[in-house]
C-alpha angles and dihedrals in degrees: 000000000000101000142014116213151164138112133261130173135188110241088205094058109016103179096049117096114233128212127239138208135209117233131179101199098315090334114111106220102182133337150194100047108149120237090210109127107110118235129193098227090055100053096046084055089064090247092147118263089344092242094128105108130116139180124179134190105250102247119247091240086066101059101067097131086257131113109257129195108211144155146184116244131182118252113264096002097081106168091049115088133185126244117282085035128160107037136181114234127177112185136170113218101252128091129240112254088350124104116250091251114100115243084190131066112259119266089358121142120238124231112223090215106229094219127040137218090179102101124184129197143236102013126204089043141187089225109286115094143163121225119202116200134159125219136168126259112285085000111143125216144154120231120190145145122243133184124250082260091053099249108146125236105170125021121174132167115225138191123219124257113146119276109010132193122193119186111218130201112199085150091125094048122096109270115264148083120329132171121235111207135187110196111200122165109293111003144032133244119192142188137194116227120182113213106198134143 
């Protein structure tokens, strides 16, 4: 309910990020998001420069309370999904460990920002981490870890006050890949960390 995610790439041109749609049934939900954040397992499995990945923040329109039906389709290739597609979702429309309020604008896509200042260390880590952002004064964000299925670990709300370091403890959570985001206004930043030990 927080986050959609997934990869998809193009065989005819591997090391291009595509971009991905949201449909609920034939209903396009929303569009154009690019499956461009690089993931290891990806790219072991030859899929070209493993650049493929995408999360997205679920839209709003989708966490009515309700069951919804909904993929993930290529651009431009509709009647194609990827696997896993379609899934049921049914979502309130609050948000785990957030307040209610939106951080974000109604309705507003998010960019997934192709490169990052957020930095993490160390990485891999045994659990404990630190996470360096920068945001503009007043500026509100969330920034959170998620899964590679989406599922959210950490969520916290921050206001904006030039260079920023949070220290994050995910010691007690099963070794693996997990997504650090930052969610401003209006786009994504994201960030691998590695938990082993």
């Amino acid at each position: 309910c927080n986050n959609l995610g997934g990869w998809a790439y193009d065989r005819s041109n591997p090391n291009a990020a595509v971009l991905v749609d949201i449909y609920e049934g034939s209903t396009l939900i929303k569009g154009g998001f690019a499956a461009g954040i690089f993931r290891q397992d990806v790219l072991n499995a030859g899929k070209g420069n493993g650049s493929h990945a995408f999360i997205i923040a679920t839209p709003a329109e989708l966490k009515n309370g309700q069951n919804r039906n909904i993929s993930i389709r290529v651009t431009g290739c509709a009647s194609v999904q990827l696997s896993n597609s379609p899934m049921t979702i049914r979502c309130g429309n609050g948000r785990m460990g957030i307040p209610e309020e939106e951080v974000s604008r109604p309705n507003a896509e998010l960019e997934i920002l192709p490169q990052q200042s957020m930095t993490a260390w160390p990485n891999p880590t045994m659990g404990d981490f630190e996470v360096s952002f920068y945001l503009e004064d007043k500026q509100e964000a969330v920034l959170s870890v998620v899964d590679m299925l989406g599922v959210s670990w950490h969520a916290q709300k921050i206001t904006g006050a030039g260079q920023h370091k949070e220290k994050i403890n995910l010691s007690d959570k099963v070794e693996g890949i997990y997504i650090i985001q930052l969610k401003k206004a209006n786009n994504l930043e994201t960030k691998k960390i590695v938990i082993s030990r």
